[in-house]
PADREN-544914 format. One record per residue (C-alpha): residue in one letter; x, y, z. Coordinates in pm, 1 decimal, always signed. Layout:
<site residu="a" u="X" v="Y" w="Z"/>
...
This chain:
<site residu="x" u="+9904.8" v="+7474.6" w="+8737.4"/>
<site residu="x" u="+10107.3" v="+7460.1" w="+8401.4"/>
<site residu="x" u="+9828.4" v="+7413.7" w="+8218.5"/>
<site residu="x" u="+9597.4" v="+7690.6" w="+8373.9"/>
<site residu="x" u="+9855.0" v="+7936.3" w="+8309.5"/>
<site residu="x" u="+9876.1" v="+7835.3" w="+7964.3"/>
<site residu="x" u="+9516.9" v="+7882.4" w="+7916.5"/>
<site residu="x" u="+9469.8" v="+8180.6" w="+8144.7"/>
<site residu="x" u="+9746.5" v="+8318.7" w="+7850.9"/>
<site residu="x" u="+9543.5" v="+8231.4" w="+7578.8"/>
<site residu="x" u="+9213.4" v="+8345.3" w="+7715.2"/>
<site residu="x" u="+9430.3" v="+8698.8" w="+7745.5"/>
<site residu="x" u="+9441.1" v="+8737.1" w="+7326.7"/>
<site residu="x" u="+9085.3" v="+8796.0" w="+7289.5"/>
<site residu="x" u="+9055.1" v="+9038.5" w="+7592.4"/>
<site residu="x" u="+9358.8" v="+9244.7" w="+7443.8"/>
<site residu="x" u="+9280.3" v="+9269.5" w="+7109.8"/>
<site residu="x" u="+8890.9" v="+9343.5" w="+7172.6"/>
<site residu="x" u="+9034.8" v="+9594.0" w="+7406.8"/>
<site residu="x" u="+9270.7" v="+9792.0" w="+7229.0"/>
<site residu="x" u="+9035.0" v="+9764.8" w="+6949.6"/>
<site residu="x" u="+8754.2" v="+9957.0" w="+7155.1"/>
<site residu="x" u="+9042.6" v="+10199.1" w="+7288.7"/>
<site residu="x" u="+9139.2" v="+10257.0" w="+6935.8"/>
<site residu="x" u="+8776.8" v="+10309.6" w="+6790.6"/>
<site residu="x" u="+8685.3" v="+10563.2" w="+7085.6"/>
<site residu="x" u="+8984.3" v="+10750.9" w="+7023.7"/>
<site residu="x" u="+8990.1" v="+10814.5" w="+6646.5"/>
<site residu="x" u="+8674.5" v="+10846.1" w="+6621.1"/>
<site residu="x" u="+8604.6" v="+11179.0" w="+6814.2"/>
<site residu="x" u="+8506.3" v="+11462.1" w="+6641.5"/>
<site residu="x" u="+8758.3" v="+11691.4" w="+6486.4"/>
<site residu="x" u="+9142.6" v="+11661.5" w="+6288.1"/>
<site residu="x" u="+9422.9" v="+11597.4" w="+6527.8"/>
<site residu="x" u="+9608.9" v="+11722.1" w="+6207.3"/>
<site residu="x" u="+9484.7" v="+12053.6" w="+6181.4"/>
<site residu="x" u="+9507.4" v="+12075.6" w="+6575.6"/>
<site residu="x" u="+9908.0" v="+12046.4" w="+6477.7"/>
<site residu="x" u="+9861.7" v="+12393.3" w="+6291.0"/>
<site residu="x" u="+9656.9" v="+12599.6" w="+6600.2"/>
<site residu="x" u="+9504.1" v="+12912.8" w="+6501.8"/>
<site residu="x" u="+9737.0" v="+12923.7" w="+6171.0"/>
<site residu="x" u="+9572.1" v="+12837.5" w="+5870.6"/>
<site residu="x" u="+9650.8" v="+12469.1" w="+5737.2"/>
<site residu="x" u="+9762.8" v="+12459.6" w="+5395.4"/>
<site residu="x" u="+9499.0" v="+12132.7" w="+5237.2"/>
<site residu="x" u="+9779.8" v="+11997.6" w="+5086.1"/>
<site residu="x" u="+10022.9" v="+11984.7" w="+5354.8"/>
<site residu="x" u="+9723.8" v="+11862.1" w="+5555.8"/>
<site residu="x" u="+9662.4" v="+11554.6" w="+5316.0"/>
<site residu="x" u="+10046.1" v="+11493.6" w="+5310.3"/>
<site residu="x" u="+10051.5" v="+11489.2" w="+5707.7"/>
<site residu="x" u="+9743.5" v="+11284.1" w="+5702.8"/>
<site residu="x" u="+9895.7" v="+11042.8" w="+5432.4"/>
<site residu="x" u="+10236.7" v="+11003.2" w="+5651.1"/>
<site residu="x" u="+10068.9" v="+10935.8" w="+5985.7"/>
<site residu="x" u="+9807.6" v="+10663.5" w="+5828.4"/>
<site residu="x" u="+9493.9" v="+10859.1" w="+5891.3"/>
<site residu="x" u="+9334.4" v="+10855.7" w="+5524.8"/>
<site residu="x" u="+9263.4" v="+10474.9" w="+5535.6"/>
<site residu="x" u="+8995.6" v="+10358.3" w="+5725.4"/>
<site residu="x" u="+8959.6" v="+10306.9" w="+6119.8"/>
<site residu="x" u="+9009.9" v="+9894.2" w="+6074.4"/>
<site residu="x" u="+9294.4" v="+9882.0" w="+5868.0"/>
<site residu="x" u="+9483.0" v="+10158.5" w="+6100.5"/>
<site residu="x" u="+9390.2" v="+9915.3" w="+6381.8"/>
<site residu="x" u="+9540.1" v="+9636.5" w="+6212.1"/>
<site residu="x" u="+9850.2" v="+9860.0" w="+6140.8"/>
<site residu="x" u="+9879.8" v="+9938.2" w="+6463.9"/>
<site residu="x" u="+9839.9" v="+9599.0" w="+6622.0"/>
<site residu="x" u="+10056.1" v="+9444.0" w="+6400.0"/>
<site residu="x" u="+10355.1" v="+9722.9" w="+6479.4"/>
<site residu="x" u="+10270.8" v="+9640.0" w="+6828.7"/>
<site residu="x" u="+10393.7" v="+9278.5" w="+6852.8"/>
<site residu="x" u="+10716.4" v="+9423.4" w="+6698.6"/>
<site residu="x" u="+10759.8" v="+9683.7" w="+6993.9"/>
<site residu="x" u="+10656.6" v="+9920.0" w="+6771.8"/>
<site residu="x" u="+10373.1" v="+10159.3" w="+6935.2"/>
<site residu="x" u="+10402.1" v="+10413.6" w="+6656.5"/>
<site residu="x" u="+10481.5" v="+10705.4" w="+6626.9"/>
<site residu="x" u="+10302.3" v="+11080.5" w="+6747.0"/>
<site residu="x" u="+10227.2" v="+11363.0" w="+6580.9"/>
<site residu="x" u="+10528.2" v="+11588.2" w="+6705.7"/>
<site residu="x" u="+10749.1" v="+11288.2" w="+6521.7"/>
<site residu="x" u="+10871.8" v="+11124.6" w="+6842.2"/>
<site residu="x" u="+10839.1" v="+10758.8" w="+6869.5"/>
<site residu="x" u="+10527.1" v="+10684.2" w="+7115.3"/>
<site residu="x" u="+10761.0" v="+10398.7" w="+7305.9"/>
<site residu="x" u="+11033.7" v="+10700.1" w="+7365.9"/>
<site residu="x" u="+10760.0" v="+10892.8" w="+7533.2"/>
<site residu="x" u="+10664.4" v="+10614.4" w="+7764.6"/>
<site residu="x" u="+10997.7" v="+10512.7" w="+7824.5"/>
<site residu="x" u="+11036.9" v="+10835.1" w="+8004.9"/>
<site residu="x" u="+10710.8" v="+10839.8" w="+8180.1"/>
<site residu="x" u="+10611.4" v="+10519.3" w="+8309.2"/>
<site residu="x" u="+10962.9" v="+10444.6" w="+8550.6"/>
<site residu="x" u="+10821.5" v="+10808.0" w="+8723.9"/>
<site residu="x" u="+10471.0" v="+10645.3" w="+8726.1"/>
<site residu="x" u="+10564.3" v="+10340.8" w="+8809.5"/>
<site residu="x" u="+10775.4" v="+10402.5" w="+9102.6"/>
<site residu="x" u="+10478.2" v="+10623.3" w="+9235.1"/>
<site residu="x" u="+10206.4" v="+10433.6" w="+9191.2"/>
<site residu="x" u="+10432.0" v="+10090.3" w="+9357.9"/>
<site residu="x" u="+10514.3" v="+10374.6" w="+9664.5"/>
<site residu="x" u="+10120.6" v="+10421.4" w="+9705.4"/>
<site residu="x" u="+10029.8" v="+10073.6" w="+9687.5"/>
<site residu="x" u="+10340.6" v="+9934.6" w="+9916.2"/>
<site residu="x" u="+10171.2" v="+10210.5" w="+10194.3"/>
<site residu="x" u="+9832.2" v="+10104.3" w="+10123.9"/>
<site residu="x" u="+9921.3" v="+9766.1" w="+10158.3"/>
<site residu="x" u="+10123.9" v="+9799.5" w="+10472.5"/>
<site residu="x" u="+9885.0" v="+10036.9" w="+10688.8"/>
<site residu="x" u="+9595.7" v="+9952.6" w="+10519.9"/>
<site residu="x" u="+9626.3" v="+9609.3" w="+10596.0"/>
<site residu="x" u="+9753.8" v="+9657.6" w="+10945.7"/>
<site residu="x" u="+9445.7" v="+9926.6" w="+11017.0"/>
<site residu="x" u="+9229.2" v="+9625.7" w="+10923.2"/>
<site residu="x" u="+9329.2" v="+9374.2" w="+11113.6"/>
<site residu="x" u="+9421.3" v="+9566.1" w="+11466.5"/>
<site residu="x" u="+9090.6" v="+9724.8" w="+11411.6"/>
<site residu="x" u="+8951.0" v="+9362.3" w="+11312.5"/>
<site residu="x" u="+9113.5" v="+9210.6" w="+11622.7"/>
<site residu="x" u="+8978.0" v="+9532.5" w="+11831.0"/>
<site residu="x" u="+8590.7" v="+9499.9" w="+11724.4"/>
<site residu="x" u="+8381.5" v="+9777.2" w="+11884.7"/>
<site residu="x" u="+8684.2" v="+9960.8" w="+12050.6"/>
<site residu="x" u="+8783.1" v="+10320.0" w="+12008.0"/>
<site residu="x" u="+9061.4" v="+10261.1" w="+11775.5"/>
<site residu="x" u="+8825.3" v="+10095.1" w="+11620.8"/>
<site residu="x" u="+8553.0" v="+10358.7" w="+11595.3"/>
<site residu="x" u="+8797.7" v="+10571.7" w="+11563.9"/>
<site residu="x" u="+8969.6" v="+10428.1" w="+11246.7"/>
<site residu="x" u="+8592.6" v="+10349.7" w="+11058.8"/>
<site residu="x" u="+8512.6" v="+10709.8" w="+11066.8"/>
<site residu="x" u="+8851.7" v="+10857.2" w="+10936.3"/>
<site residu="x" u="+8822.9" v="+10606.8" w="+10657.5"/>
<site residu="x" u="+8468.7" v="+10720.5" w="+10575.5"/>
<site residu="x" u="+8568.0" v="+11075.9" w="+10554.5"/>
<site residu="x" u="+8877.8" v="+10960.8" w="+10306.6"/>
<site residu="x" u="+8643.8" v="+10782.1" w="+10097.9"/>
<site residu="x" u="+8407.3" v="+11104.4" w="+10077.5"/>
<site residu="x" u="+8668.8" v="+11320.1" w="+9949.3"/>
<site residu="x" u="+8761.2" v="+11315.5" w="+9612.0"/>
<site residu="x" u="+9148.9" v="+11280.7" w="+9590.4"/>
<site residu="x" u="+9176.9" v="+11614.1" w="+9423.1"/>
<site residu="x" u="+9056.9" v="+11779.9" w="+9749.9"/>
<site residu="x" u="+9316.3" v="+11585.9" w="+9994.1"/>
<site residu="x" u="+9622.2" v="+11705.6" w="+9689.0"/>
<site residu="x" u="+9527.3" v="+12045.3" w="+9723.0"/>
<site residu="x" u="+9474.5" v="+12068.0" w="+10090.2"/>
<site residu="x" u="+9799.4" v="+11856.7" w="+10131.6"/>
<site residu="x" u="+10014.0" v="+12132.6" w="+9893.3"/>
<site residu="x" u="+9845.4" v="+12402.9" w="+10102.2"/>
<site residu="x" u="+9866.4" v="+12252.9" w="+10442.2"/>
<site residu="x" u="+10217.9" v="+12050.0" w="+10469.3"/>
<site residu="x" u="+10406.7" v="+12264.0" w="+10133.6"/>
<site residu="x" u="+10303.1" v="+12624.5" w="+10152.8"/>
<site residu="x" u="+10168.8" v="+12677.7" w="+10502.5"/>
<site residu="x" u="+10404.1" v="+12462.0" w="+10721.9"/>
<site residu="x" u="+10667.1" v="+12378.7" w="+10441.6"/>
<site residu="x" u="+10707.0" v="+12015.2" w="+10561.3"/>
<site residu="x" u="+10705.5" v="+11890.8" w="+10224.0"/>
<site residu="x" u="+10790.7" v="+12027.3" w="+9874.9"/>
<site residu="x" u="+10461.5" v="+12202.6" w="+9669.7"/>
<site residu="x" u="+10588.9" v="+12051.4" w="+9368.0"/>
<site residu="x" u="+10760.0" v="+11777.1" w="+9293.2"/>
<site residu="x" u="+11150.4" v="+11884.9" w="+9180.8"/>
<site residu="x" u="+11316.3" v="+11530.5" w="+9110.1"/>
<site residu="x" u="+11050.5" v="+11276.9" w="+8985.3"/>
<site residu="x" u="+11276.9" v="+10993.7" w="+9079.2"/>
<site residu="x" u="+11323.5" v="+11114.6" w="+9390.5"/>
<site residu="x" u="+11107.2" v="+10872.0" w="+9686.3"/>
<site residu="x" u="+11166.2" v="+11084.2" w="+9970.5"/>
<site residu="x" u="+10992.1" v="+11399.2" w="+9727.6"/>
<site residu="x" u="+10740.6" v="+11151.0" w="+9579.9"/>
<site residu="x" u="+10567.1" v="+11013.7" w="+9947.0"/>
<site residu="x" u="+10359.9" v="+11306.3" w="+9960.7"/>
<site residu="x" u="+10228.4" v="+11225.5" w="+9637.4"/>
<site residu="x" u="+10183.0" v="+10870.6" w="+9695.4"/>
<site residu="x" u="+9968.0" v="+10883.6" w="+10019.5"/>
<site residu="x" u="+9749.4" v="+11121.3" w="+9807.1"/>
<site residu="x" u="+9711.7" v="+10839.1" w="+9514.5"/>
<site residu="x" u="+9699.9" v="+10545.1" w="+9772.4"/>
<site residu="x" u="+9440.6" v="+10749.5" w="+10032.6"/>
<site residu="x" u="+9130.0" v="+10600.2" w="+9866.5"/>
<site residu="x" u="+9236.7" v="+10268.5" w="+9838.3"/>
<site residu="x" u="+9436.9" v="+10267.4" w="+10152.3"/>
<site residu="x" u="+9096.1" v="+10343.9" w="+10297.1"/>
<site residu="x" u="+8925.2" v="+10064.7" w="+10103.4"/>
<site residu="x" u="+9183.1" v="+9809.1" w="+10232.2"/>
<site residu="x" u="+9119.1" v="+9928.6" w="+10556.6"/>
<site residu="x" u="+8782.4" v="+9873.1" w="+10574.3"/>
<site residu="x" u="+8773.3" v="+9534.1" w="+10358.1"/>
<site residu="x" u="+9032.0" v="+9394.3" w="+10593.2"/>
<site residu="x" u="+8850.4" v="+9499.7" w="+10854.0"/>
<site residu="x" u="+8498.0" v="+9332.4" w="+10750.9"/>
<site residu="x" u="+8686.6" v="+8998.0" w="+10658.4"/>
<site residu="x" u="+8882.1" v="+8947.3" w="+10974.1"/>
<site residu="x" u="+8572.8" v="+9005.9" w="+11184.4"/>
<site residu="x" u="+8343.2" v="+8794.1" w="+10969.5"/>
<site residu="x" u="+8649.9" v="+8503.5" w="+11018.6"/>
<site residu="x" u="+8660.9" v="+8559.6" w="+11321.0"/>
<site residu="x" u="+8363.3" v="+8423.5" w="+11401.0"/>
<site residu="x" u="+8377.9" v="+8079.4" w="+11168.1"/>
<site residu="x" u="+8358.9" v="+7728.4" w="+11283.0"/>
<site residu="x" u="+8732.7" v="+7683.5" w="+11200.2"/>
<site residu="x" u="+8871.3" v="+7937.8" w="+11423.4"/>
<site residu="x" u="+8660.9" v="+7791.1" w="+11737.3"/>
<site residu="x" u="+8875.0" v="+7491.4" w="+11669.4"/>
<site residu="x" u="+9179.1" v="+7654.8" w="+11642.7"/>
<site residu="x" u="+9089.9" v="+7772.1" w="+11978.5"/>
<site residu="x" u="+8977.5" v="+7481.3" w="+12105.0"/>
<site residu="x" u="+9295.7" v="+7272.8" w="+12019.9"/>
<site residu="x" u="+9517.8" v="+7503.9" w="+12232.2"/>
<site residu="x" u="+9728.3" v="+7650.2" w="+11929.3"/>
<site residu="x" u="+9937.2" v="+7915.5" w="+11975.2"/>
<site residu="x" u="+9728.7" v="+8283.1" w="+11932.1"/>
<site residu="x" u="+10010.1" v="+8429.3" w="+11687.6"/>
<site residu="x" u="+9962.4" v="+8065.5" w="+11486.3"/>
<site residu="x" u="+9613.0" v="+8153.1" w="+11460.4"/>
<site residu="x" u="+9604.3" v="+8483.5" w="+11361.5"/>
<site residu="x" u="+9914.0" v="+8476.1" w="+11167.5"/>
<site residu="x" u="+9778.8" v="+8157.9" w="+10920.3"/>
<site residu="x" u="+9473.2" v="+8044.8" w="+10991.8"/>
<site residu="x" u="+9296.6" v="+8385.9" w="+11033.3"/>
<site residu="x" u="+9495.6" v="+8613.6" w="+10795.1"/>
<site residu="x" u="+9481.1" v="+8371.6" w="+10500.0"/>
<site residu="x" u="+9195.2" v="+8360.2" w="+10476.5"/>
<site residu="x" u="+9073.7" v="+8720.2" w="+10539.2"/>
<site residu="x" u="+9320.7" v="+8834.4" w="+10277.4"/>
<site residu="x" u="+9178.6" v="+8644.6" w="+9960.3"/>
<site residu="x" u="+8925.2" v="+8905.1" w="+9911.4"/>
<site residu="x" u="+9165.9" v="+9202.8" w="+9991.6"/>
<site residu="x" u="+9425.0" v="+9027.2" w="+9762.7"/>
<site residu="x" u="+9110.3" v="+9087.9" w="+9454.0"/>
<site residu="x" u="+9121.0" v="+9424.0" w="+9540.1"/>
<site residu="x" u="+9487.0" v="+9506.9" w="+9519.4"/>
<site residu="x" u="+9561.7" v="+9329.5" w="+9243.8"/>
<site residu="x" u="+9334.4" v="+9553.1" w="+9035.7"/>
<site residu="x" u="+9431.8" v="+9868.6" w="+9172.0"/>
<site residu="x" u="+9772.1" v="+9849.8" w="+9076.1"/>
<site residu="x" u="+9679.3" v="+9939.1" w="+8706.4"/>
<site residu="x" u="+9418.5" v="+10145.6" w="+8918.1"/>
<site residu="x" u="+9689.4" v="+10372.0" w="+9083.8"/>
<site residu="x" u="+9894.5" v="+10405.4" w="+8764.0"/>
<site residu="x" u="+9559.0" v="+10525.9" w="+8545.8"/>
<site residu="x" u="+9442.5" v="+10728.9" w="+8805.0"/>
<site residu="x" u="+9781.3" v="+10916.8" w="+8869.2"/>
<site residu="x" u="+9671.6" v="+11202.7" w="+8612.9"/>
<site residu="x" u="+9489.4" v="+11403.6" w="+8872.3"/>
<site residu="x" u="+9820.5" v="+11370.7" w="+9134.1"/>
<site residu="x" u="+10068.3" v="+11423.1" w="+8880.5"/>
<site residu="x" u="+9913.5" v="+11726.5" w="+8767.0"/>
<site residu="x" u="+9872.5" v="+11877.4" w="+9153.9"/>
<site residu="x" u="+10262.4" v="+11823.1" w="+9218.9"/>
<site residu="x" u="+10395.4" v="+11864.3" w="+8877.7"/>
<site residu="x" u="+10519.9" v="+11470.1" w="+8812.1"/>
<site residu="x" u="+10592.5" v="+11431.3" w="+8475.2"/>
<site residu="x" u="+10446.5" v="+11091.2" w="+8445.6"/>
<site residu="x" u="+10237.0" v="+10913.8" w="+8264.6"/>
<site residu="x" u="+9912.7" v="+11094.3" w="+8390.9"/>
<site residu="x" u="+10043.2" v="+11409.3" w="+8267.2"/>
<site residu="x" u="+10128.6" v="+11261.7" w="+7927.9"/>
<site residu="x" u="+9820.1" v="+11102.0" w="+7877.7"/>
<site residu="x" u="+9691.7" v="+11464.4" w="+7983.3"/>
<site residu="x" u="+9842.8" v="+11641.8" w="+7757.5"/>
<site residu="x" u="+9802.6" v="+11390.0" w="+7433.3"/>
<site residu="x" u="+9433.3" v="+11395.2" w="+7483.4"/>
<site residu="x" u="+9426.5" v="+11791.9" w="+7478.1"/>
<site residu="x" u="+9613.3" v="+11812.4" w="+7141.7"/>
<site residu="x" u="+9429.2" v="+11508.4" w="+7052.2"/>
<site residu="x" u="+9766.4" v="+11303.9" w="+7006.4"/>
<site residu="x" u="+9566.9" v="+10981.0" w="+6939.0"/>
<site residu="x" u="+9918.5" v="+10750.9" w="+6907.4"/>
<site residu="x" u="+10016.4" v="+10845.1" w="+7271.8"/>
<site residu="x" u="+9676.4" v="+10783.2" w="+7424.5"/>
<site residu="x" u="+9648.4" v="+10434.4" w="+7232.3"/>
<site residu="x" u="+9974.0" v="+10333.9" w="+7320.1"/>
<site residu="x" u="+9966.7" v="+10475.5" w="+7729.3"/>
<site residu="x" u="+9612.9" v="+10248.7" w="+7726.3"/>
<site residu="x" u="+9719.4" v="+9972.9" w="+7575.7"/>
<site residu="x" u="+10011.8" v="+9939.6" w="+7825.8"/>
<site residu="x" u="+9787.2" v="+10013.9" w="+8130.7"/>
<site residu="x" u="+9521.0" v="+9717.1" w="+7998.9"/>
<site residu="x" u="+9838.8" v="+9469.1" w="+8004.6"/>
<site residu="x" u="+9881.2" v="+9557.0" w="+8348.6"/>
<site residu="x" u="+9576.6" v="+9499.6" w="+8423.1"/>
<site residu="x" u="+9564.7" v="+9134.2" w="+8257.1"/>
<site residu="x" u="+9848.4" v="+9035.8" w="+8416.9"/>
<site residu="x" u="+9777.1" v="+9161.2" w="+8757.4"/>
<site residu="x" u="+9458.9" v="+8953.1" w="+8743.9"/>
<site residu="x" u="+9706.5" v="+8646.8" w="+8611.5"/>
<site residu="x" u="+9894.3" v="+8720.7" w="+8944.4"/>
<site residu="x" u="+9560.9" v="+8771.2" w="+9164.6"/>
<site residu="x" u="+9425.8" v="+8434.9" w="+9098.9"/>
<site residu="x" u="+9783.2" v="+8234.2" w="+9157.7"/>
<site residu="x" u="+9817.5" v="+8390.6" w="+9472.0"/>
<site residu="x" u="+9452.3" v="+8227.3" w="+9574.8"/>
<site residu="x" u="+9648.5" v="+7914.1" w="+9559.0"/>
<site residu="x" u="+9909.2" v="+8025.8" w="+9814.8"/>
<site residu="x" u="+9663.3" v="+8142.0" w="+10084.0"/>
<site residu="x" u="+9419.1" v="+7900.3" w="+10031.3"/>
<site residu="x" u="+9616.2" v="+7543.9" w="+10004.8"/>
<site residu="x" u="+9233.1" v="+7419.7" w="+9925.7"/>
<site residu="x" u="+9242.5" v="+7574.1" w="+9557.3"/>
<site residu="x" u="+9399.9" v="+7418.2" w="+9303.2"/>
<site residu="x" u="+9374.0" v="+7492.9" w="+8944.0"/>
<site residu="x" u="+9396.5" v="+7220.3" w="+8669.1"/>
């Protein structure tokens, strides 16, 4: 196991750096000067433009920024944006919002989507059953910035259950409304995965035996069926995590969270190209190591893996 980590860590190096190096290329080279976008409809004075330009590393080329950039980065340094704030201050104060929203959408994703899946598994053909696949169809037809709205109209403005926008960011009773709207897709995905798996295991040679040898129905559901049903719905989750915290921009914006979606929202308006490097680049590390975490966890439901 020692030794796949290990490797699974190396392999990691070449993934981040050609990442962040396509990040990097996309986002400084787009048309137009992020400098002169500091100046707005004022004229620029050229030589307070080359001088801005000069401080901030733009005038060399796109491979030797990268370098600059990459090397600052394994000294915690993500640089610096064009309003003069370090980039790591900004994140500091919008990930912990972020994060704690996007862990409240996938802890509710995981516990009812998970639960739908395997009641409705268990319950093949049933009402709750029918029932259940047809919400979760309509869920995954909507696009979540439909179900934000209609949830600020319906349950903020019309019957004032919850608050329109979001007034304390670290606040988890203000920030469930927000988090079913994030986790609603995938919640629905889960669902329905779970779902498919547990029915499909359901009928496999090893669960006749189970049967057959008289064990206990809560032994077989409980470890024989749900480990291995949840291998596949473990994939899933452990990509969406960096899923839910990329794809908060849309949410944040409806309620007003002053995350890292609205960040990133805002940098690539005023084309604040240190701030949407730097957001990215912490996102694809989340995304590295949540696949690290995926494929250990195959090991712990399915004693038959090993890794070498």
């Amino acid at each position: 196991m020692g030794r796949y980590v290990a490797r699974r860590l190396l392999q990691m190096i070449p993934v981040f750096i050609g990442t962040t190096l396509l990040i990097f290329l996309m986002v400084y080279s787009l048309p137009g000067d992020p400098v002169k976008a500091l100046f707005g409809q004022r004229a620029s004075d050229p030589a307070t433009v080359e001088r801005l330009r000069h401080q901030f590393g733009l005038d060399k080329p796109l491979l030797t920024q990268y370098w600059d950039y990459i090397t600052g980065l394994f000294r915690g340094d993500f640089g610096q944006s064009f309003t003069g704030r370090p980039v790591a201050d900004l994140m500091a104060d919008a990930f912990p919002v972020t994060i704690r929203l996007a862990l409240l959408a996938f802890g509710i994703e995981i516990v009812i989507g998970v639960t739908l899946g395997v009641v409705t598994g268990l319950m093949r053909g049933k009402f709750l059953d029918r029932f259940v696949l047809v919400f979760t169809l309509i869920v995954t037809s909507i696009p979540v910035f439909v179900i934000g709205f209609v949830t600020v109209f319906l349950f903020g403005l019309k019957w004032k259950v919850i608050t329109p926008t979001v007034q304390d960011s670290m606040d988890i009773a203000q920030l469930f409304a927000p988090a079913m709207v994030l986790g609603a897709l995938s919640l629905a995905y889960v669902s329905r995965l779970t779902r498919t798996t547990v029915v499909e295991n359901l009928r496999a040679d090893y669960m006749r035996t189970a049967l057959a040898k008289g064990l206990p129905r809560r032994r077989i559901i409980g470890v024989h069926l749900m480990r291995n049903s949840l291998i596949p719905v473990v994939t899933f989750l452990g990509t969406d995590l960096g899923t839910l915290m990329g794809g908060a921009i849309v949410t944040e914006g409806i309620f007003n969270i002053q995350g890292v979606g609205n960040t990133l929202f805002r940098a690539i308006q005023t084309s604040e190209g240190p701030t949407v490097v730097g957001i990215v680049t912490v996102l694809v590390l989340v995304y590295l190591v949540s696949s690290l975490v995926v494929d250990l966890l195959y090991a712990v439901l399915d004693p038959r893996i090993r890794y070498a």
